[in-house]
C-alpha positions in Angstrom: -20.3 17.3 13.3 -23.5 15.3 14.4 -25.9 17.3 16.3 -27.9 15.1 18.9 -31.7 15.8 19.1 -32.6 18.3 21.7 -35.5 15.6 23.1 -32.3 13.1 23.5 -30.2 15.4 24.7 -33.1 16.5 27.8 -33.8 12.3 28.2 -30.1 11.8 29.0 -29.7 15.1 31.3 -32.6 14.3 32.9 -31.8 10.9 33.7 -28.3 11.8 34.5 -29.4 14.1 37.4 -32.1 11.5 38.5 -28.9 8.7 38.8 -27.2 11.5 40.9 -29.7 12.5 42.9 -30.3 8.6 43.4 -27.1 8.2 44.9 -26.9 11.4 47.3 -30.1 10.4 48.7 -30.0 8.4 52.3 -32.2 5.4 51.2 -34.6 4.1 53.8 -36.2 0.1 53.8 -39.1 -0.2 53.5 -42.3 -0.6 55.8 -42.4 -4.0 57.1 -45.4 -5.1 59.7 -42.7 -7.9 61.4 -41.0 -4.7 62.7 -43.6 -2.7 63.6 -45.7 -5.1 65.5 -42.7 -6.2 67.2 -42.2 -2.4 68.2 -45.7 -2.5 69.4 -45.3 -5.1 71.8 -41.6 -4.6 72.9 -43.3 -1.3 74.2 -45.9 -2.7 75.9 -44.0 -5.3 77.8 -41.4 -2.8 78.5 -43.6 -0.1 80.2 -45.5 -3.3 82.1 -42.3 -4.8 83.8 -40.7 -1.0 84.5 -44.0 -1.1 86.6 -42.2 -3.7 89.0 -39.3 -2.0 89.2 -40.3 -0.9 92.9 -39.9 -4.6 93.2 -36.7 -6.5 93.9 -34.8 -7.6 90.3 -34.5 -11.4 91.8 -38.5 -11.7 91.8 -38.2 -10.8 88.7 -35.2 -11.4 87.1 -36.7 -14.1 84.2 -39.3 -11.7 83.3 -36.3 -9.1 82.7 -33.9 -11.7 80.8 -36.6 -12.3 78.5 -37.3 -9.0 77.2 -33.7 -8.7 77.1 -33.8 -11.1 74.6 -36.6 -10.1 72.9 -35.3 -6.4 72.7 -32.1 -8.0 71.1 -34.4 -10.1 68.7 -35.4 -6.4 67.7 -32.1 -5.5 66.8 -31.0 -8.8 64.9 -34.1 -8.7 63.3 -33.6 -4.5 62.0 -29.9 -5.2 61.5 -30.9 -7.9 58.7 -33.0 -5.6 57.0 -31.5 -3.8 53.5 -30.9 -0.5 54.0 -32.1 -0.4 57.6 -29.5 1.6 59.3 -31.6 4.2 61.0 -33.6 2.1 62.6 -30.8 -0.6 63.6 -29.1 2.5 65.5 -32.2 3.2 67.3 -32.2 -0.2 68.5 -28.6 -0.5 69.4 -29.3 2.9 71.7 -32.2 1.5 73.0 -30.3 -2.1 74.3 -27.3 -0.5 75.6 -26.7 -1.2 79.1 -25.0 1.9 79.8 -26.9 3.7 77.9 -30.4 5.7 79.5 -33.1 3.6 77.7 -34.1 0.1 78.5 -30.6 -1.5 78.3 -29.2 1.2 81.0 -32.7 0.3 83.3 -31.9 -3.2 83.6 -28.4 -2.2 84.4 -29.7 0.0 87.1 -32.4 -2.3 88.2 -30.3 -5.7 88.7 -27.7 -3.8 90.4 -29.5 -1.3 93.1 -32.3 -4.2 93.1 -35.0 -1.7 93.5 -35.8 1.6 92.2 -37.8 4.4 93.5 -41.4 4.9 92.1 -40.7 8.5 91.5 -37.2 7.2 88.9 -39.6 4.6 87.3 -42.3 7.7 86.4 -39.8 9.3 85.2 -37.7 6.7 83.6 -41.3 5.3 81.7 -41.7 8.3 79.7 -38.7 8.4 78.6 -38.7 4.8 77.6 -42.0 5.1 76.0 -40.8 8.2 73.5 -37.7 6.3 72.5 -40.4 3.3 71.8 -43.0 5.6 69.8 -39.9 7.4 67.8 -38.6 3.6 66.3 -42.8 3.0 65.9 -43.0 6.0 64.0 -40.1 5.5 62.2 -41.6 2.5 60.9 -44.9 3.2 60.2 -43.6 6.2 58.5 -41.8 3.9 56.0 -43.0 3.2 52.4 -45.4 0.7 52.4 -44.3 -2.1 49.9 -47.2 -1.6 47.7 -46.9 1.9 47.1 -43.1 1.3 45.9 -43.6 2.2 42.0 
């Protein structure tokens, strides 16, 4: 019988366990700036028309419809991405008009027509975590130039 090297024999285990570990581990895309900027600036209009809340929706209802659609932009543009599924859920919580983030305000909003300054204080730092966890998420990502 034909003994294999012992320096084979470690090369193969070795890249056996790294093919397993490979597998069993959640993968994660990559950083990409698209995403993160447009995190940036979702947040930024977000927290600026929560401001008008106090306001009556119909004075500012194309203001609303537009981030609407730029919030779903977001989560087109996250879905797309390879391996992207942690961030795409984020985005899907965040758009959900029953939910408690910004999909759930303009429920709120549009239907009691205004809100009370005291709900909108409260409701904007909520809204700004949720915004600085799918930031963070993404500025946390490998950057493609670091990918070996």
């Amino acid at each position: 019988m034909k003994r294999i090297p012992p320096a084979i024999s470690i090369s193969v285990t070795v890249t056996l366990i790294a093919a397993i570990l490979q597998t069993c581990a959640p993968t994660i895309s990559l950083f990409n700036e698209t995403a993160y900027r447009q995190a940036v600036e979702l947040k930024v209009v977000s927290l600026e028309l929560l401001d008008r809340a106090s306001q009556p929706y119909a004075e500012n209802q194309a203001e609303a419809e537009q981030l609407r659609l730029e919030l779903l932009k977001a989560y087109e543009y996250a879905k797309g991405r390879p391996d992207n599924k942690i961030s795409t859920r984020q985005w899907e919580i965040m758009i959900d008009p029953e939910g408690n983030l910004m999909g759930g305000f303009f429920t709120r909003w549009e239907n009691r027509g205004t809100l009370p300054p005291a709900f909108i204080r409260e409701f904007r730092d909520v809204i700004s975590d949720a915004f600085d966890t799918i930031i963070g998420l993404e500025s946390g990502k490998i950057k493609p130039d670091q990918v070996p």
